[in-house]
C-alpha positions in Angstrom: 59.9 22.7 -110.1 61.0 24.4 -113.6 61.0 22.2 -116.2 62.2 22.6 -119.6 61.1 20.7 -123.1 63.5 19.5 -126.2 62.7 17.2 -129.3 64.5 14.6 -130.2 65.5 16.6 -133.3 67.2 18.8 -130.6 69.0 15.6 -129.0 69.9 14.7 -132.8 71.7 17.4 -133.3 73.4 18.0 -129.9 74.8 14.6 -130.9 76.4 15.7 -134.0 73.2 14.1 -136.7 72.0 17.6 -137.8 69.9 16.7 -140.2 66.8 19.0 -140.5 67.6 21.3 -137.4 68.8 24.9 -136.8 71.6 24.5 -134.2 74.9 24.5 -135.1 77.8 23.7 -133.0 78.1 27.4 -131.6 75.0 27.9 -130.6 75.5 24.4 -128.1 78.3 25.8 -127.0 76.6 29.3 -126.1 73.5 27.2 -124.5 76.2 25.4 -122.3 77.8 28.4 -121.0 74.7 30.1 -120.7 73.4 27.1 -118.4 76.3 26.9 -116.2 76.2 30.4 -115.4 72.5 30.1 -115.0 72.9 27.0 -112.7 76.1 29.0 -110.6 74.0 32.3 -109.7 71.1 30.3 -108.7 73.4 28.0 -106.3 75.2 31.2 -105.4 71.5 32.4 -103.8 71.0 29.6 -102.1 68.0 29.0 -104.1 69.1 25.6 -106.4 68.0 21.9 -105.1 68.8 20.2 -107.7 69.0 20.4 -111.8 69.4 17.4 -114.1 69.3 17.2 -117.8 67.6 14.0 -119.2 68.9 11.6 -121.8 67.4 11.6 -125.4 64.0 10.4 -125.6 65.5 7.6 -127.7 66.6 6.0 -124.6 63.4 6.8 -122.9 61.3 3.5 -122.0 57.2 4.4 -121.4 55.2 2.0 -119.1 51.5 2.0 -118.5 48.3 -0.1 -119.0 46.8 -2.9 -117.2 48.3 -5.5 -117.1 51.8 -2.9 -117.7 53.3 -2.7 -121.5 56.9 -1.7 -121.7 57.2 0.4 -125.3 60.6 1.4 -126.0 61.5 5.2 -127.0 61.6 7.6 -129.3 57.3 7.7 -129.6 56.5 8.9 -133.0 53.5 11.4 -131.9 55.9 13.2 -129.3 57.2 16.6 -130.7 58.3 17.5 -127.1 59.6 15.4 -124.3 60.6 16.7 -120.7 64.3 17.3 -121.1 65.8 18.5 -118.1 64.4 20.4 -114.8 65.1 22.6 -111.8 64.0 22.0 -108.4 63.9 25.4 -106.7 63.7 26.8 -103.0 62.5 30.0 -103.4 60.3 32.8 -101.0 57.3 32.6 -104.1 55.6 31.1 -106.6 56.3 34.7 -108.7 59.9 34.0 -107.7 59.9 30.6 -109.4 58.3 32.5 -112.3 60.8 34.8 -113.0 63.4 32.4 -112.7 62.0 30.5 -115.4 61.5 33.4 -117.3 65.3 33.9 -117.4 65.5 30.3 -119.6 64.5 32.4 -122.6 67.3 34.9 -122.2 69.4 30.6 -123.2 70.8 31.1 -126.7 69.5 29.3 -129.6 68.5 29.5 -133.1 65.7 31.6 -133.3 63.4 29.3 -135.0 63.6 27.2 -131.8 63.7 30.5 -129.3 60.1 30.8 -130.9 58.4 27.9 -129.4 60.8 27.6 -126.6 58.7 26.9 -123.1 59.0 26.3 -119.4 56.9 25.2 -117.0 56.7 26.3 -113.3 55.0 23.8 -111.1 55.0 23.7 -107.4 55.8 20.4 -105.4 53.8 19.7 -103.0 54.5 17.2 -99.9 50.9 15.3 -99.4 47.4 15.5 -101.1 46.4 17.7 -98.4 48.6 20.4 -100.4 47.1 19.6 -103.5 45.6 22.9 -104.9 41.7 21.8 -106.2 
């Protein structure tokens, strides 16, 4: 699984509130073009499961503790949130690698192509497969 990280800044802006960000409407339309083409070779190689983008992490609702509290998004001490992933079939774990290394090739302002990340994490199918 490749998963990639936004802010809600990043959401902001996407949804034309660009108030303290970098992106302008050209570089969304360069990210989008990039990411369909992206999305097409990998299905083309038979590689792609499945991709999703995920909804601003003001519509994001957190659950946890015992008994369960239900807080309502955006959290104030989140800079990133999980905003969208790919779950690839691929012959390696270095071939999962340099797929996500191809994210950073993704237009964007360069102050945000600075800190920019992905994260390559293998699925696995029972605990027995867990790697510790």
């Amino acid at each position: 699984m490749i998963l990639s990280y936004a802010s809600q800044r990043d959401y902001d802006a996407m949804a034309g509130q660009p108030a303290q960000t970098p992106w302008k409407p050209e570089d969304f339309a360069a990210m989008g073009k990039f990411m369909a083409e992206f999305n097409a070779e990998l299905e083309a190689s038979g590689e792609l499961v499945e991709t999703r983008a995920l909804d601003a992490p003001a519509h994001t609702r957190r659950v946890g503790g015992a008994p369960a509290v239900i807080t309502d998004g955006p959290y104030a001490e989140t800079q990133e949130v999980l905003a969208g992933y790919w779950i690839v079939e691929c012959a390696s774990f270095d071939r999962a690698t340099e797929i996500a290394r191809r994210l950073a090739e993704c237009p964007a302002p360069p102050a945000v192509a600075a800190t920019a990340y992905a994260d390559v994490r293998p699925i696995v199918e029972s605990s027995g497969e867990l790697g510790f």
